[in-house]
C-alpha positions as CSV (number, residue, x, y, z in Angstrom):
1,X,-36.3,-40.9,-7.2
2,X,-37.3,-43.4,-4.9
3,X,-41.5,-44.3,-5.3
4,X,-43.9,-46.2,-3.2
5,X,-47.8,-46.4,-2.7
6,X,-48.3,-48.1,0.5
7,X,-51.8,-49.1,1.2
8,X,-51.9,-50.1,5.1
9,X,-54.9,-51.7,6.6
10,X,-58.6,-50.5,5.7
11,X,-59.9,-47.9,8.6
12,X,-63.9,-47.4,8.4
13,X,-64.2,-43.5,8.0
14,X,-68.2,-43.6,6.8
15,X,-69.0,-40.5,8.7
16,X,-66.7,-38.7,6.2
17,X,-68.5,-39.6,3.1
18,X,-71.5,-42.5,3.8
19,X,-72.2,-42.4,-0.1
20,X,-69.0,-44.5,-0.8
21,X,-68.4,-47.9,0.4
22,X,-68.0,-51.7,-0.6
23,X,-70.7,-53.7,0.1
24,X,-72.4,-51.9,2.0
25,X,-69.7,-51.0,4.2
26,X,-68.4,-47.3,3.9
27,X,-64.3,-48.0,4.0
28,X,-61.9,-45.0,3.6
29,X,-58.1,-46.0,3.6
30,X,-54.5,-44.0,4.1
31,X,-52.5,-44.1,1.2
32,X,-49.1,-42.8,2.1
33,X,-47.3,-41.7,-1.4
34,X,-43.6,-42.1,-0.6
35,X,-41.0,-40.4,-3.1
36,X,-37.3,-39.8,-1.8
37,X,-37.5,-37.8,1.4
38,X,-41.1,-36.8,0.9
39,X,-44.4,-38.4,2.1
40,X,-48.0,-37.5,1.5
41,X,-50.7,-39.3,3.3
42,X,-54.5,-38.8,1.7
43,X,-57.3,-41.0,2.9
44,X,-59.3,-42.2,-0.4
45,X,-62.1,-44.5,-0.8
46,X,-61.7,-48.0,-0.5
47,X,-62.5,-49.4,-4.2
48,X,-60.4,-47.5,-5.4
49,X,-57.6,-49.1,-4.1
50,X,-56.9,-51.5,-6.6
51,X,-56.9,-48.8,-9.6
52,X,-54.4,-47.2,-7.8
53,X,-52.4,-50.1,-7.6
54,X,-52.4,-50.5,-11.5
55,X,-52.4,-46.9,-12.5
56,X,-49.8,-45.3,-10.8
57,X,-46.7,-44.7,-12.3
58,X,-42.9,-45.7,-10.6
59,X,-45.0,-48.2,-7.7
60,X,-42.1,-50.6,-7.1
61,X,-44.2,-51.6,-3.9
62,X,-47.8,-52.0,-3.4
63,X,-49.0,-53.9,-0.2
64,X,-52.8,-54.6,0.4
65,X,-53.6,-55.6,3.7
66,X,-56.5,-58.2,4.2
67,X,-60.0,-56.3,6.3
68,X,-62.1,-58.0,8.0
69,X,-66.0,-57.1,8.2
70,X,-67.1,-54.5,11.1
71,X,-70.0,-55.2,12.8
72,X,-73.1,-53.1,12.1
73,X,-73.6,-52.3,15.0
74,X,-71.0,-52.2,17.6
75,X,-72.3,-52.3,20.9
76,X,-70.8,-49.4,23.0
77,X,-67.9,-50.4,25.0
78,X,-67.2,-53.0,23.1
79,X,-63.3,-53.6,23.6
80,X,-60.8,-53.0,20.5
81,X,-60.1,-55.8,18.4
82,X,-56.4,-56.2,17.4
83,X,-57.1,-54.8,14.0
84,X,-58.6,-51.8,15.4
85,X,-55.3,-51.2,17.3
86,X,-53.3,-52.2,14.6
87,X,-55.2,-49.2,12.2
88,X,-55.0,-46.5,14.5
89,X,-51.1,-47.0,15.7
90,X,-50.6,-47.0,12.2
91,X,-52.6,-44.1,11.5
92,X,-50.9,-42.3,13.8
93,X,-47.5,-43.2,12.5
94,X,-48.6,-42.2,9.2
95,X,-49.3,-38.8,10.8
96,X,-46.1,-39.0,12.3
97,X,-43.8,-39.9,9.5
98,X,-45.9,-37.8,6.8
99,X,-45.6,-34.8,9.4
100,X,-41.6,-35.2,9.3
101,X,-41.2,-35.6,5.8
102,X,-42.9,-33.2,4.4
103,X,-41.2,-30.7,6.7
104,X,-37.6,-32.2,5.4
105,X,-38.0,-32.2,2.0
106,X,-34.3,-33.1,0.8
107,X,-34.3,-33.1,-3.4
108,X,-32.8,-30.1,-4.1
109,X,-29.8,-30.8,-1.5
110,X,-27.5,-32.8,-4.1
111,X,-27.6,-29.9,-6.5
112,X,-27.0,-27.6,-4.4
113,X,-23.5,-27.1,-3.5
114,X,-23.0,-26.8,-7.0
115,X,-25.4,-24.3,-8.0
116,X,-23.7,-22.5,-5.0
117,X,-20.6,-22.5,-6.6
118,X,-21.6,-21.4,-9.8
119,X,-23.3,-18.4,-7.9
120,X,-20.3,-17.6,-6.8
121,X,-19.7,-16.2,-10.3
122,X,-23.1,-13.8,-9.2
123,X,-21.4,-12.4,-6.1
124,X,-18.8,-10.7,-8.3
125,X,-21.4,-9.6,-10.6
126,X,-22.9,-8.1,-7.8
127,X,-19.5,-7.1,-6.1
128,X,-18.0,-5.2,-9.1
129,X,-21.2,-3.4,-9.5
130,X,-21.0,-1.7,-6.2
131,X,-17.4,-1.5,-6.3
132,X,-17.3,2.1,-8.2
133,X,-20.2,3.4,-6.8
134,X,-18.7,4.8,-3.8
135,X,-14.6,4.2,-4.7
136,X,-14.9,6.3,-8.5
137,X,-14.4,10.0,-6.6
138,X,-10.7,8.2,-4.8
139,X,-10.1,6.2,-8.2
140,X,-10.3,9.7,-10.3
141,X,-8.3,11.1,-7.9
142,X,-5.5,8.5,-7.1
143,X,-5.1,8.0,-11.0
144,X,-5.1,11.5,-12.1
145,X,-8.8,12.4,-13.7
146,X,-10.9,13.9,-10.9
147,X,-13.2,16.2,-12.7
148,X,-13.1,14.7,-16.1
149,X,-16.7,13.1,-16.8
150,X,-15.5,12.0,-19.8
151,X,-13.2,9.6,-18.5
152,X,-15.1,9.1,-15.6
153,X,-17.9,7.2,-17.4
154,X,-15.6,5.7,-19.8
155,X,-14.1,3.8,-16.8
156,X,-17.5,2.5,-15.8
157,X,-19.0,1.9,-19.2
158,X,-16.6,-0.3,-20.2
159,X,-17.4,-2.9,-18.2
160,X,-20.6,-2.9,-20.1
161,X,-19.4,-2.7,-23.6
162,X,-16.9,-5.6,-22.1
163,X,-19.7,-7.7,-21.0
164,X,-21.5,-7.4,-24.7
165,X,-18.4,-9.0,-25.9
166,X,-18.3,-11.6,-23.5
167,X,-21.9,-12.6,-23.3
168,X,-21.7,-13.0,-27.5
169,X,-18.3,-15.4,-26.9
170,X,-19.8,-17.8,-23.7
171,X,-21.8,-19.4,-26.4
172,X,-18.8,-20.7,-28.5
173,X,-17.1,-22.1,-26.1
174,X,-19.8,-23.5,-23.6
175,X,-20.9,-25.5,-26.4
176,X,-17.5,-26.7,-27.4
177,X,-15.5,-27.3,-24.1
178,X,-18.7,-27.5,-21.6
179,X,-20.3,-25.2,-18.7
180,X,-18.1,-26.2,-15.9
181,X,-15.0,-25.9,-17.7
182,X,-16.0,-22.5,-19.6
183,X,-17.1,-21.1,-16.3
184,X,-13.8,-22.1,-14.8
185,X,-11.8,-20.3,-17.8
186,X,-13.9,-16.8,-17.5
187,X,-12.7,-17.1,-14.1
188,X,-9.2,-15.7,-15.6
189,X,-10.0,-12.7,-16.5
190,X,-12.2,-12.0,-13.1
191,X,-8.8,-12.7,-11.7
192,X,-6.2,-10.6,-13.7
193,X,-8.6,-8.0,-14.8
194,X,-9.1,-7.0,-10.6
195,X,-5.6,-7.3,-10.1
196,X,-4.8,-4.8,-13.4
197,X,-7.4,-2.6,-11.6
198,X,-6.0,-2.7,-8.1
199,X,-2.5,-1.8,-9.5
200,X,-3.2,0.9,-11.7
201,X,-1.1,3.9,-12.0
202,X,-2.8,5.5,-14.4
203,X,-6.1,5.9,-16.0
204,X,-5.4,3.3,-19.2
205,X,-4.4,0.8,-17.1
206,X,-7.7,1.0,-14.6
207,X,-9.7,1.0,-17.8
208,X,-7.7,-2.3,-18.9
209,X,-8.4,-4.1,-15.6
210,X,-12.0,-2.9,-16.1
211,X,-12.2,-4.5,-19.5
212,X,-11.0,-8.1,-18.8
213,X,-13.1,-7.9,-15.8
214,X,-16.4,-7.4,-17.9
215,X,-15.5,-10.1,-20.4
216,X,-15.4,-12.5,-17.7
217,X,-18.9,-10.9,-16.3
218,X,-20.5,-11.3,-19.7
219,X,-19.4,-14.6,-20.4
220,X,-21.0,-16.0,-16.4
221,X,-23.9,-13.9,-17.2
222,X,-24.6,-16.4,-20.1
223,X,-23.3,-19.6,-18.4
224,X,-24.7,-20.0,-14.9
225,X,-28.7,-19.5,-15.6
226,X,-27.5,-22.4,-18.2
227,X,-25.4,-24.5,-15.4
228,X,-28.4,-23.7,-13.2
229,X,-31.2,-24.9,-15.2
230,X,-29.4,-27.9,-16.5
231,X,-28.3,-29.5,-13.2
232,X,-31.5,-29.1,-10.8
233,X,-33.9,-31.2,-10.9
234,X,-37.2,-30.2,-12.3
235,X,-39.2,-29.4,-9.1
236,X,-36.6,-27.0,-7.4
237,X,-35.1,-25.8,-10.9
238,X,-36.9,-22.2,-10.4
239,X,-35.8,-22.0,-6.3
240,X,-32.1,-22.9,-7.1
241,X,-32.2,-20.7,-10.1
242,X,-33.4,-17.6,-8.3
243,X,-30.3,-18.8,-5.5
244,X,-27.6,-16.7,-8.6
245,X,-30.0,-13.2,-8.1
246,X,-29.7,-13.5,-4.3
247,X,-25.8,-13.8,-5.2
248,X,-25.9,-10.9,-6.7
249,X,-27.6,-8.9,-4.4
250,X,-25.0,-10.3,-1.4
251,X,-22.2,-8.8,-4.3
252,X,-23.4,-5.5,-4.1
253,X,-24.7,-5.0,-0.1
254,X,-20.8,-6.2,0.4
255,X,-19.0,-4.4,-2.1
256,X,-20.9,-1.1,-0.2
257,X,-20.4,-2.2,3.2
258,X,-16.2,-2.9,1.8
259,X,-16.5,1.1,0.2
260,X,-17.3,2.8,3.6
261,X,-13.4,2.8,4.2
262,X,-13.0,5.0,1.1
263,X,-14.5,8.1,2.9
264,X,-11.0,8.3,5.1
265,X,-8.7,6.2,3.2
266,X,-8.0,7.4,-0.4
267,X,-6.3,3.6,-1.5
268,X,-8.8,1.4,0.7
269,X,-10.2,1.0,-3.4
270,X,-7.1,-1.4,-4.0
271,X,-7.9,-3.4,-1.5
272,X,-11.5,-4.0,-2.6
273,X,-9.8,-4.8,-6.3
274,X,-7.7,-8.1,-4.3
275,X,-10.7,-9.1,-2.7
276,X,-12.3,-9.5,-5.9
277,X,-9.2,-11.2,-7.5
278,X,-9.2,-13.7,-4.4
279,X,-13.0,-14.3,-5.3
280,X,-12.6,-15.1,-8.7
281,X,-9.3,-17.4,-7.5
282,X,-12.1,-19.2,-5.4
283,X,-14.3,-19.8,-8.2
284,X,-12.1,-21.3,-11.0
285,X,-10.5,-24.1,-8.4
286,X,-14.5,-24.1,-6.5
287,X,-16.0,-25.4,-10.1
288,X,-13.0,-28.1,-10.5
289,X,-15.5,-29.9,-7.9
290,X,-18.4,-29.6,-9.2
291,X,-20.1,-31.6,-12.1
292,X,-20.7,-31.0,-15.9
293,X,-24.0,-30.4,-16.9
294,X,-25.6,-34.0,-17.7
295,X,-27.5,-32.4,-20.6
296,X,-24.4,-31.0,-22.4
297,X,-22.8,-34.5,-21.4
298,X,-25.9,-36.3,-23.4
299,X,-25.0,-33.7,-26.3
300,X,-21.6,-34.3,-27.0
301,X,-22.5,-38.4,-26.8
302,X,-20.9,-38.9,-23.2
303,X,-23.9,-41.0,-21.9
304,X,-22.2,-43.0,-19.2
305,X,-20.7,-39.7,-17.7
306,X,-24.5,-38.0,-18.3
307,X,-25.7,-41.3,-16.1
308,X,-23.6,-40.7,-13.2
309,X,-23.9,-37.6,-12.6
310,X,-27.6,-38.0,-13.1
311,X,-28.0,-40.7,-9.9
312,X,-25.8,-38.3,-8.4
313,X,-27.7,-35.4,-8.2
314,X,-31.6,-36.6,-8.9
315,X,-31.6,-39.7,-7.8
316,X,-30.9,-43.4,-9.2
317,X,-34.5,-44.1,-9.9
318,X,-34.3,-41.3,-11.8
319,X,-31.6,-42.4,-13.8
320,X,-33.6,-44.7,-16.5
321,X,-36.2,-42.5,-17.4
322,X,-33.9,-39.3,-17.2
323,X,-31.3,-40.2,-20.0
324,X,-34.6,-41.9,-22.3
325,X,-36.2,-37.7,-22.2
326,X,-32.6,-36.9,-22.9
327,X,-32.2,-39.1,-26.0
328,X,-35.6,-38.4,-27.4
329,X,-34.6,-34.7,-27.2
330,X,-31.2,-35.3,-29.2
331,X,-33.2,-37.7,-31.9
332,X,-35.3,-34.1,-32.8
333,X,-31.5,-32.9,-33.5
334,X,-30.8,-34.2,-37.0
335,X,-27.6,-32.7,-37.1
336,X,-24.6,-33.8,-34.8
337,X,-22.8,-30.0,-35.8
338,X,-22.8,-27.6,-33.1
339,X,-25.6,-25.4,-33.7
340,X,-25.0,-22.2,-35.7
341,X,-26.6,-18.8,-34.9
342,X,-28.7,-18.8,-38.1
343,X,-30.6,-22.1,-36.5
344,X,-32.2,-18.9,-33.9
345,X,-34.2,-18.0,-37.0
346,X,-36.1,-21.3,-37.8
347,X,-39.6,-21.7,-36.9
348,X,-38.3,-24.5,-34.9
349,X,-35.6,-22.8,-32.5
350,X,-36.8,-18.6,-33.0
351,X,-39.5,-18.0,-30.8
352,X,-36.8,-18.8,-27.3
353,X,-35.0,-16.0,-28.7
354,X,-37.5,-13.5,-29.8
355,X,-39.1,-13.7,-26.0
356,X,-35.8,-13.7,-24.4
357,X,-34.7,-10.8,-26.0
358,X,-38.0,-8.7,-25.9
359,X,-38.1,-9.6,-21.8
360,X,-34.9,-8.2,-21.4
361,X,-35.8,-4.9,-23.6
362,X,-38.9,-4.6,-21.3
363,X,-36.8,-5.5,-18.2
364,X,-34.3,-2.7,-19.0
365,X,-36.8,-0.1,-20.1
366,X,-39.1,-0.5,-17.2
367,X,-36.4,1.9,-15.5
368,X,-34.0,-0.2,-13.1
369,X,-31.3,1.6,-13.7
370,X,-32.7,4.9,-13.7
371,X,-34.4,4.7,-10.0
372,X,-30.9,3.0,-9.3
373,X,-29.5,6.4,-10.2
374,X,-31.5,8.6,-8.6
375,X,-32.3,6.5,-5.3
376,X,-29.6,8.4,-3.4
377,X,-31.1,11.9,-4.5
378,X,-34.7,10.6,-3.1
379,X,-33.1,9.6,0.2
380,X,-31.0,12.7,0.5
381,X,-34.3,15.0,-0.4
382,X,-36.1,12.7,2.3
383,X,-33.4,13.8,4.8
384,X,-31.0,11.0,4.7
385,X,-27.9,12.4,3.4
386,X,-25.7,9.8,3.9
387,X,-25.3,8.1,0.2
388,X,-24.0,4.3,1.5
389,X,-26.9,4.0,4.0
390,X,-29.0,4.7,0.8
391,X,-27.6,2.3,-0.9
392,X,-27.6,-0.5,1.8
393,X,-31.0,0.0,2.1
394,X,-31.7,-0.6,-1.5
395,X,-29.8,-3.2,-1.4
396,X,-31.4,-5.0,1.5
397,X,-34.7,-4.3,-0.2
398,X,-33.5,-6.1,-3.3
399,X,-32.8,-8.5,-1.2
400,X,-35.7,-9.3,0.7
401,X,-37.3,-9.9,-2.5
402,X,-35.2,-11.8,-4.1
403,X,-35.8,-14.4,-0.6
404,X,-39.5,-14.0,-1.7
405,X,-39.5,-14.7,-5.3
406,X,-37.4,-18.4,-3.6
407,X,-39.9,-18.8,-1.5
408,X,-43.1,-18.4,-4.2
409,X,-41.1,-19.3,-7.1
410,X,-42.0,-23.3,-7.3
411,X,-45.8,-22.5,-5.5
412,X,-46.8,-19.9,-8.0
413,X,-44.8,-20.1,-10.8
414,X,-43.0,-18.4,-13.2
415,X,-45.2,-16.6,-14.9
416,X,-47.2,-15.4,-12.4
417,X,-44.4,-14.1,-10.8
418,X,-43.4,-12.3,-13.7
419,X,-47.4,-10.4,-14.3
420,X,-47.1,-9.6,-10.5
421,X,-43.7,-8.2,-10.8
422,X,-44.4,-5.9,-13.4
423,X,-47.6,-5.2,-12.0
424,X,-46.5,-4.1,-8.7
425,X,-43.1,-2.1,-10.6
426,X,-46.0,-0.1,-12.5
427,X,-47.7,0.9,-9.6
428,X,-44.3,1.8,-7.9
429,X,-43.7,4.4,-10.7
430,X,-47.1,5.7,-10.9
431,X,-46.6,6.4,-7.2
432,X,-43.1,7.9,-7.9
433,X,-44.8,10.5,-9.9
434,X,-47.5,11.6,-7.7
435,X,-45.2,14.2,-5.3
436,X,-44.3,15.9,-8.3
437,X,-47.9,17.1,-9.4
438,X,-50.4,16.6,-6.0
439,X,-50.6,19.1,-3.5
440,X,-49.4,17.0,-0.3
441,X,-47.0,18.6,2.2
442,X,-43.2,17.8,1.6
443,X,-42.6,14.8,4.5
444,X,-45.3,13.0,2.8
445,X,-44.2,13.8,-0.8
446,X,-40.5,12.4,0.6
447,X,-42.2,9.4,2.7
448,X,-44.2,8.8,-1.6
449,X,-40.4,8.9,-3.0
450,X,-38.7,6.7,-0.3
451,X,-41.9,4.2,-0.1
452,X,-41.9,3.8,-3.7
453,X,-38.0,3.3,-4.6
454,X,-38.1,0.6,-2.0
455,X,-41.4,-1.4,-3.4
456,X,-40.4,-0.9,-6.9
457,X,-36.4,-2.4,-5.8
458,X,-38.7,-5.4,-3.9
459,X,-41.2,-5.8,-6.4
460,X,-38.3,-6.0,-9.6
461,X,-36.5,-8.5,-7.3
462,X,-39.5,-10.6,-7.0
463,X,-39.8,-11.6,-10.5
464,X,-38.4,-8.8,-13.4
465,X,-35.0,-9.1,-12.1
466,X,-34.6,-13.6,-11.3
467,X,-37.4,-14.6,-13.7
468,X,-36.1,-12.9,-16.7
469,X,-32.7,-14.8,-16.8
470,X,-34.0,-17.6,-15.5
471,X,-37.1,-18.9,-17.8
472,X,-34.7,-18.4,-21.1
473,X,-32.7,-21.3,-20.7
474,X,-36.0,-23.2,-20.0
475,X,-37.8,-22.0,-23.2
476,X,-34.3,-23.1,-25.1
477,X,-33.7,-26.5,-26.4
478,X,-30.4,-28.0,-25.9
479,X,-28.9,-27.4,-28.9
480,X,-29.4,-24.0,-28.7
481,X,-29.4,-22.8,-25.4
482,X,-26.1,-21.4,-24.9
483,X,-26.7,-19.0,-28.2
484,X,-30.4,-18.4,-27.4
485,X,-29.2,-17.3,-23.9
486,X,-26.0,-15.4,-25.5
487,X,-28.2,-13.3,-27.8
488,X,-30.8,-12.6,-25.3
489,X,-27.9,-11.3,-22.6
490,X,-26.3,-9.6,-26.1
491,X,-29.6,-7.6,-26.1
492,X,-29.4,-6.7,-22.5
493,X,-26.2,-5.3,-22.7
494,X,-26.9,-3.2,-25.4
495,X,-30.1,-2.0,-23.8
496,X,-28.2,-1.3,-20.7
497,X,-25.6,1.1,-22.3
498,X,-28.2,2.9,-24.3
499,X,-30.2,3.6,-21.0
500,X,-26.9,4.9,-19.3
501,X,-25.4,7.1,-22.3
502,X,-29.6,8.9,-23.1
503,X,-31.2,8.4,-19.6
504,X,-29.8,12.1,-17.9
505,X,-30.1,13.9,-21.2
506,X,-33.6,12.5,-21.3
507,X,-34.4,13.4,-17.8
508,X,-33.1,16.6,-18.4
509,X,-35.5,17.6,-21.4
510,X,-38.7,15.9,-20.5
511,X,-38.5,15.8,-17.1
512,X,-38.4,13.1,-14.1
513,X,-42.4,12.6,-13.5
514,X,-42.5,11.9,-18.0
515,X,-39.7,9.4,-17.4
516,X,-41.3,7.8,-14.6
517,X,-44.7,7.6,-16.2
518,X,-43.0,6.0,-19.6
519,X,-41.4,3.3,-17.0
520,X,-44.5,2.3,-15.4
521,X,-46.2,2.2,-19.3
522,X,-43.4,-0.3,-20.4
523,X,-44.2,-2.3,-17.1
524,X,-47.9,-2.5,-18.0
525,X,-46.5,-3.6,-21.4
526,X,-44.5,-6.4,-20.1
527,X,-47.6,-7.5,-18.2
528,X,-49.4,-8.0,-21.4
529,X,-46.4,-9.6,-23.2
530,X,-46.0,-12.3,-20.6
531,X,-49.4,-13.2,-20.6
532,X,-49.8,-13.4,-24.8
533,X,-46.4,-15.0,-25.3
534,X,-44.7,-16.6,-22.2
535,X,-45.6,-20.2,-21.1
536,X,-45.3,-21.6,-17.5
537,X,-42.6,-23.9,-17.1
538,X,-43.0,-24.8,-13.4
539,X,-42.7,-28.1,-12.6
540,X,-42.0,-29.5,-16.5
541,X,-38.6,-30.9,-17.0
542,X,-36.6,-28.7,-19.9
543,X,-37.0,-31.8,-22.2
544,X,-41.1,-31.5,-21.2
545,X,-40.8,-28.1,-22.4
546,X,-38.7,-28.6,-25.8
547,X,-41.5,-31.4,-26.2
548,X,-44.1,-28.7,-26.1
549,X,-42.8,-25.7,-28.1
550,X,-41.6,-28.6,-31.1
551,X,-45.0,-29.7,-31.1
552,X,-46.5,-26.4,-31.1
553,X,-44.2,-25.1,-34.0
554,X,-45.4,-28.6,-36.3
555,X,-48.8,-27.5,-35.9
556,X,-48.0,-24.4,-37.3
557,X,-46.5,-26.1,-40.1
């Protein structure tokens, strides 16, 4: 980044403070701090000038201009000197220029294109989520197993069992090839596995397309939070990361809006499968233009790559201090052999793990999927009967706070996200529960139901559902980010299909409000988790934060 304290003419501003002066004379000065496209202008006291000349970091420029004396006591109506002119056109420039700055602020637009890419690997998440939710009754039909529940949730299942496999894989090969070029070879089976699907004749072969397609979910599930983290630059790493949840949430309002064909057209399904293929086409030649991550670059010894693409995307001022955070984190590596899994259990590299897997145990727990599932029956018992405009609506909610969490998520920070998240998910669910027990009439026990789904969609959004995959690859060190972030997605999975084979037989026994209630206790739990064991990592660089957590585990020692 480009830095610069300019100090422009002294400008008497006694009236503000007339305890602070310089020989008797009570001086403020603007200081405009000038980094890249940004500008802040702050008026300070005079003597302290010259300490801010010496203690600022990155000041390639410092200018002092010469003051003379004011009179003590101007006469009134005393013409303007020159100087006096001088300070207040430049004042107002200062207002001026600081006003346009600040309202273009321009750092995070290198990175972006290619975090966009990589997202693009979100919108088929998204897309082939929604894809059998309003296809499966034409699928089972077309392909011979209408009526079989069996087989029914065998062909949506194993996309999860799929993505288990492929989020435990990512790891070995992301470390091994790189991010780019890993996420450009689980574009493959995106490809074939949608086209198997769009083809099939029969019930084995749509569970085949369904397979490879998971593999290739899992697998992006691991790499882009990774791609993400790595290639932003520190102060817009948590908006840019959030930018792969809004993906996903575009996937599924479009794969819903694609699906309303499927009411008249029995085959429109097929044609949802090609889109898909086309999708993951786009994505394997999109990431051939993008760049590697510069921190895998720096770990497999490519420096002079890692530099490049540095200046390219944060700036060339960035460049020298950049690849010197970089090397100190490699010289805590004592081994140049690709990190193994058993390294997750060392006091040094465990504790990444242990919180990324217990966030996404709390994550899944805290109910997701389960108001997911029955979010249709609260809009149909609320009078709204029609099961897509149920779904867009969710949808549109999830969105809305997914645009939230990037507006807040570099203001408030990740972990306060997270607590409010969790906070507002708990209330949701305790309001969930309260038109099965109070006596209130049934519009406002349906208005309860409808009201809460929507906040508890909004307020999982705004921090449960970006944060969670987000603040792992931060909390990871280098070496072992790619397995830190496997394991963690490993545990999701597994947690996911546990939740979908027990949720309905659990409903069924204990009842909807007892379920509801146990979701908003495992919210409140999460609240307390984040705030004993989860650090903010807001505007520290992932070096900064590798820095931290080794020198927290040596004092252990």
């Amino acid at each position: 980044m480009n830095s610069s304290v300019i100090i422009p003419d002294f400008a008497s501003r006694s009236s503000l403070c007339p305890n602070l002066g310089v020989g008797g004379q009570n001086y403020y000065i603007p200081v405009i701090w000038r980094r890249d496209f940004r500008a802040s202008v702050k008026w300070v006291p005079s003597f302290t000038a010259p300490l801010l000349c010496c203690s600022t970091r990155r000041i390639p420029t410092c200018r002092v201009r010469p003051v003379e004396k004011e009179s003590e006591n101007p006469t009134e109506g005393e013409p303007k000197t020159s100087d006096d002119a001088s300070s207040n056109h430049l004042s107002d420039s200062i207002n001026k220029e600081s006003y346009i700055s600040m309202r273009f602020d321009g750092g995070w637009l290198p990175s972006f294109p290619h975090v966009l890419m990589a997202s693009i690997s979100n919108i088929l998440f998204g897309y082939h989520i929604g894809v059998m939710n309003g296809p499966i009754t034409s699928i089972a039909h077309v392909l011979g197993f209408e009526g079989d529940p069996l087989m029914e949730g065998l062909v949506v299942s194993i996309f999860v069992a799929a993505a288990f496999v492929g989020s435990f894989s990512a790891s070995l090969v992301a470390d091994r090839i790189g991010r780019r070029r890993t996420l450009q070879l689980d574009a493959l089976p995106l490809i074939f596995g949608a086209l198997v699907s769009a083809e099939a004749n029969s019930s084995n072969e749509m569970i085949l397309g369904r397979l490879l397609v998971g593999l290739g979910i899992g697998a992006n599930t691991v790499l882009v939070p990774i791609y993400i983290s790595e290639v932003s630059p520190t102060k817009y790493r948590g908006s840019l990361g959030t930018i792969s949840q809004l993906a996903t949430c575009v996937g599924i309002i479009v794969a819903l809006v694609l699906g309303v064909p499927c009411e008249t057209d029995s085959y429109w399904w097929r044609v949802m499968f090609r889109i898909a293929s086309v999708m993951g086409f786009v994505l394997m030649v999109g990431m051939q233009f993008v760049v590697e991550s510069p921190r895998w670059l720096a770990k497999d010894g490519r420096w002079e790559e890692a530099k490049t693409v540095i200046s390219q995307l944060w700036g060339k001022s960035e460049v020298e201090s950049a690849l010197k955070d970089l090397k100190d984190a490699n010289n805590l590596n004592t081994s140049c052999e690709e990190a193994n899994w058993s390294e997750l259990l060392t006091k040094r590299h465990y504790k990444a793990p242990a919180i990324g897997g217990t966030l996404f145990i709390l994550q899944q727990f805290a109910g997701i999927n389960g108001v997911l599932y029955f979010s249709s029956l609260t809009f149909s018992d609320a009078g709204i009967s029609d099961n897509i405009v149920a779904s867009i609506a969710v949808g549109i909610s999830n969105f809305a706070g997914a645009i939230t969490a990037l507006y807040l998520m570099e203001k408030q920070g990740r972990r306060s996200l997270l607590v409010g998240s969790y906070l507002g998910m708990a209330c949701s669910m305790f309001l969930l529960v309260i038109p099965f027990g109070a006596p209130i009439d049934e519009q406002m026990s349906h208005f309860i139901s409808v009201f809460g789904t929507l906040m508890y969609v909004f307020t999982f959004a705004l921090g449960a559902g970006p944060i969670t995959g987000l603040i792992i690859p931060e909390l990871s060190s280098t070496r072992t980010r790619a397995k830190t972030m496997a394991f963690s997605l490993c545990v999701h999975w597994v947690c996911n299909f546990i939740i979908g084979l027990f949720f309905l037989d659990t409903v069924e026994k204990l009842g909807l409000p007892v379920v509801y209630t146990s979701f908003g206790i495992v919210s409140l739990l999460a609240v307390a988790f984040t705030y004993s064991f989860v650090i903010e990592t807001k505007g520290r660089s992932l070096e900064e934060i590798e820095f931290l957590l080794n020198a927290t585990s040596e004092q252990r020692d």
